[in-house]
C-alpha positions in Angstrom: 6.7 -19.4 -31.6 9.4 -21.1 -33.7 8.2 -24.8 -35.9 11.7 -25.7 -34.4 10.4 -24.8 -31.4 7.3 -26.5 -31.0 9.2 -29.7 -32.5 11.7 -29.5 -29.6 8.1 -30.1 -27.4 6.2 -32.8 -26.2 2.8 -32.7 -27.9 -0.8 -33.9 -26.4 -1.1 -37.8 -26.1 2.3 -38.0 -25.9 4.6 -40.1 -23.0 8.2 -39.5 -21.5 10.2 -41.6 -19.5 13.7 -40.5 -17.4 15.8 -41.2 -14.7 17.4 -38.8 -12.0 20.4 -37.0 -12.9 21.3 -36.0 -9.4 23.7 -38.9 -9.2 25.5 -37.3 -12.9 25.0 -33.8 -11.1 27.0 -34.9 -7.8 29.6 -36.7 -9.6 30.8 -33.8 -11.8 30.3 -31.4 -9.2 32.8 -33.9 -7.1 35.6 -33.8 -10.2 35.9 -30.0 -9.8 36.1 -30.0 -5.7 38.8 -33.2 -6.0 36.5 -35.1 -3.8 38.2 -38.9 -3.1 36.9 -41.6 -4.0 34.1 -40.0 -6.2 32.4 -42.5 -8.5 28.9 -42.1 -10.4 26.2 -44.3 -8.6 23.5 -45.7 -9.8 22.8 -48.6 -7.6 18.9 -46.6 -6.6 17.9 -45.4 -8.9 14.4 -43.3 -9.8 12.5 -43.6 -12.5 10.0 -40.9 -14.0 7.0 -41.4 -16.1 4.9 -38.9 -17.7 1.3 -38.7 -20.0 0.8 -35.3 -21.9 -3.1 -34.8 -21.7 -2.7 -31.6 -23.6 0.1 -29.8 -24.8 0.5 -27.3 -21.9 -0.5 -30.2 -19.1 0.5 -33.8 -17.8 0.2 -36.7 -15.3 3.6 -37.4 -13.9 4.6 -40.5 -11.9 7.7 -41.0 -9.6 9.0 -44.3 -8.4 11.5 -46.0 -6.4 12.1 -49.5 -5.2 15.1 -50.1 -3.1 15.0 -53.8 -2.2 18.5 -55.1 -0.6 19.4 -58.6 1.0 22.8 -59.0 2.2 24.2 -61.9 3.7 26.9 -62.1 6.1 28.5 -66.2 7.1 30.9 -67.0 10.2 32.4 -69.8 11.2 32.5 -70.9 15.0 33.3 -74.0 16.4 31.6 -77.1 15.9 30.4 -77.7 19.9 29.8 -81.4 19.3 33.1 -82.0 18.2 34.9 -80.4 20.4 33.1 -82.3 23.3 34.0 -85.6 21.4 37.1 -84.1 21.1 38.7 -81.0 22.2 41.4 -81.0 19.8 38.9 -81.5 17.1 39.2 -78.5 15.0 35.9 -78.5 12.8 33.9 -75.4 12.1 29.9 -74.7 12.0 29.2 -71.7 10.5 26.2 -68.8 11.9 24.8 -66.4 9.6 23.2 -62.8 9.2 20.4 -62.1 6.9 19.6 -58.5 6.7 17.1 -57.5 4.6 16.0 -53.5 3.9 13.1 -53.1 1.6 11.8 -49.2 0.3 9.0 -48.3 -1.8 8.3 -45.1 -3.2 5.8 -43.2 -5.1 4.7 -40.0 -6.3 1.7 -39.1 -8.6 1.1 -35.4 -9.8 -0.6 -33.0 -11.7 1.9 -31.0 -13.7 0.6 -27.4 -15.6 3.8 -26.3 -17.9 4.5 -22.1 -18.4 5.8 -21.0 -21.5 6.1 -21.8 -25.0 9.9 -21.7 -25.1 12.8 -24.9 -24.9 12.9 -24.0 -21.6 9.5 -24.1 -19.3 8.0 -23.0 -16.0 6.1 -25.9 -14.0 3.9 -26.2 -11.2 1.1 -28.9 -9.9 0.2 -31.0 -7.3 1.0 -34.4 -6.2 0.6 -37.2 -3.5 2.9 -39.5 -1.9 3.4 -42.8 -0.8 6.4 -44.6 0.8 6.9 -48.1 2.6 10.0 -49.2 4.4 10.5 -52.2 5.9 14.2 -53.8 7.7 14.7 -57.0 9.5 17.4 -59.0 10.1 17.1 -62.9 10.6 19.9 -64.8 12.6 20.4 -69.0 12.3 23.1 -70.2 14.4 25.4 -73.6 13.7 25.5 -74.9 16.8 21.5 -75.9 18.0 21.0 -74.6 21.8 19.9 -77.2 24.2 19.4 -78.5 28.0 23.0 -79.8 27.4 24.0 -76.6 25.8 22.1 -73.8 27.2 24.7 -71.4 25.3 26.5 -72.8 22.3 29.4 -71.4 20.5 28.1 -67.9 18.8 29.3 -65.5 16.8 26.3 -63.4 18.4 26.1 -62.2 21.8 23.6 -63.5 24.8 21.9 -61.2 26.8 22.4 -61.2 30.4 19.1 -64.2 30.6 21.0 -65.7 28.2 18.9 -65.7 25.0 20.4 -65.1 21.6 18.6 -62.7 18.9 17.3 -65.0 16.2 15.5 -61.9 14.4 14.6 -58.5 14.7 12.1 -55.9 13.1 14.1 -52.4 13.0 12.3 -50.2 10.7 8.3 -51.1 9.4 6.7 -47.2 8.5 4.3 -46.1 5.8 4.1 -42.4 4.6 1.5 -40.5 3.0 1.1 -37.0 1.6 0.5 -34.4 -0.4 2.3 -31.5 -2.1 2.7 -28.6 -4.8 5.6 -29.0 -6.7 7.5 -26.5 -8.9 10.4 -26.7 -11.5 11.5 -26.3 -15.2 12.3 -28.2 -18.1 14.8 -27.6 -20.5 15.2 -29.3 -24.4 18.6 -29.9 -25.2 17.5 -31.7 -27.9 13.7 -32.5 -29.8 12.0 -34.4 -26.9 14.5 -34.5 -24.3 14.6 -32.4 -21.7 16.4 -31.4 -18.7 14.1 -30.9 -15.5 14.6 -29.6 -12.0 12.1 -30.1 -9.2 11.3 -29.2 -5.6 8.3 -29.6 -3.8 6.4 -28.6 -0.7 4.9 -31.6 1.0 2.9 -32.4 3.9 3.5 -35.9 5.2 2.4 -38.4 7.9 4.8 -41.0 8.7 3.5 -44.2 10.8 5.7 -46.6 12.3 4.0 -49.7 13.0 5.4 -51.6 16.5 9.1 -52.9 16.3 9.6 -56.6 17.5 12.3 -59.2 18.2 12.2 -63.1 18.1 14.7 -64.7 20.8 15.7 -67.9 22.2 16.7 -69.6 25.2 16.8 -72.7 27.4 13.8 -73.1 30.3 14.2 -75.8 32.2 14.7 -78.9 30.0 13.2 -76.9 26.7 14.3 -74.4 24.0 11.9 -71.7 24.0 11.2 -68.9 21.4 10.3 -65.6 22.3 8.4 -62.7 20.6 8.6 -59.4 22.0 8.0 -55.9 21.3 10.6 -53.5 21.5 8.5 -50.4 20.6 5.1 -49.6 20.5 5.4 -47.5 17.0 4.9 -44.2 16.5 3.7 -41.0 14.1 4.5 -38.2 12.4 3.7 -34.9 10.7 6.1 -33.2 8.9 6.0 -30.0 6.4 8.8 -28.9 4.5 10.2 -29.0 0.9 11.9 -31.7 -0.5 12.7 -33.7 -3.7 12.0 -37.3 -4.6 15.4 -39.9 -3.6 15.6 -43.4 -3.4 15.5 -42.9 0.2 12.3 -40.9 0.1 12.5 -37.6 0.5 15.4 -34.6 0.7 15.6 -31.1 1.4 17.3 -30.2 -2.2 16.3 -29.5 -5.8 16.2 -33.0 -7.9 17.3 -33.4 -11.5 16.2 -35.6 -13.7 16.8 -36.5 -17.8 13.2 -37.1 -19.6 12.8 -38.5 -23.4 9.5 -38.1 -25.1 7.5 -40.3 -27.5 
């Protein structure tokens, strides 16, 4: 082995830090195919850490957080005007609040193959994921005994009752895996790396639940309900770390060491 070798290497006590290339990957393979529209996104993106507890071994840590809120405003008609006065033309506006929030994480053993630029891995890891998505209504135009179904932008149910927020996604994953790849240095300390994995994972999806309203009698009453019970899941197969979790593909990623 080479000094310019071995200086191309990450050496014991060392860290590294990178991103996924798959998004770089995707986008050039989309300029040769003349895919439309193609653009390079990193709006999610996943971040790598690494430790070098000797020079042929390392701890390596995955993460993503994908946390969205989007907000979505209509106008409707302003119900107590227009019963003062129908030609009144004055708007109230309703809103949608949908929030989608996705945690990520992967730690692993990594033990490296080869003394060349470009390296054999293989280790072990676990997982853990989190998503969570709601959505939250508030309407312009209160509901009352007088008004058992204001002016919506939203649609009532056959009971009448209008969705003031809902619970559609709330799971946890765990799991373990061996994961395989290479590294390649381009240049002293950084690297390009390719992974996959082979994972065993339980998914548990906690019970799903709405919150409604509508008039009873001469009261407004709110309304929690479940809409399903939850449920689980086992699932093996290989995959590679996204900001969605986990896909059935090879993941790049770019790593610099220090």
């Amino acid at each position: 082995i080479s000094k310019k070798t071995v200086d191309y290497l990450p050496k014991a006590g060392e860290f590294g830090i990178g991103v996924d290339a798959t998004p770089i990957f995707n986008y050039m393979g989309n300029l040769f195919n003349a895919t439309s529209g193609n653009k390079l996104d990193f709006s999610s993106p996943v971040l790598y850490g690494k430790y070098y507890l000797s020079n042929e071994t390392a701890l390596r840590a995955v993460l993503s957080i994908q946390s969205i809120n989007h907000k979505d405003m209509f106008y409707v008609r302003d119900d107590a005007a227009f019963f003062l006065d129908p030609l009144a033309n004055k708007k109230v506006t309703d809103s949608k609040n949908a929030s989608n929030q996705q945690y990520f994480v992967s730690l692993a053993y990594q033990k490296y193959i080869g003394v060349s630029r470009l390296r054999g891995f293989y280790g072990g890891q676990v997982l853990f994921g989190y998503n969570y998505s709601n959505t939250t209504n508030t309407y312009g135009n209160p509901m009352s005994e007088v008004n058992p179904t204001p002016s919506s932008i939203y649609p009532y149910t056959n009971d009448k009752t209008r969705l003031l927020q809902n619970v559609d996604v709330n799971s946890y994953h765990v799991g373990v895996g061996a994961i395989a790849g290479f590294e390649y240095y381009v240049l002293p300390k950084l690297c390009i790396g390719g992974e996959l994995s082979l994972n065993l994972v339980y998914t548990k999806g906690s019970q799903l639940t709405n919150k409604t309203e509508q008039v009873v009698g001469n009261a407004v009453v709110t309304s929690d309900q479940t809409v399903s019970p939850g449920s689980s899941d086992f699932s093996i197969k290989t995959s590679r770390f996204t900001p969605n979790g986990f896909e059935e593909q090879l993941g790049f990623y770019v790593m610099f060491h220090f």
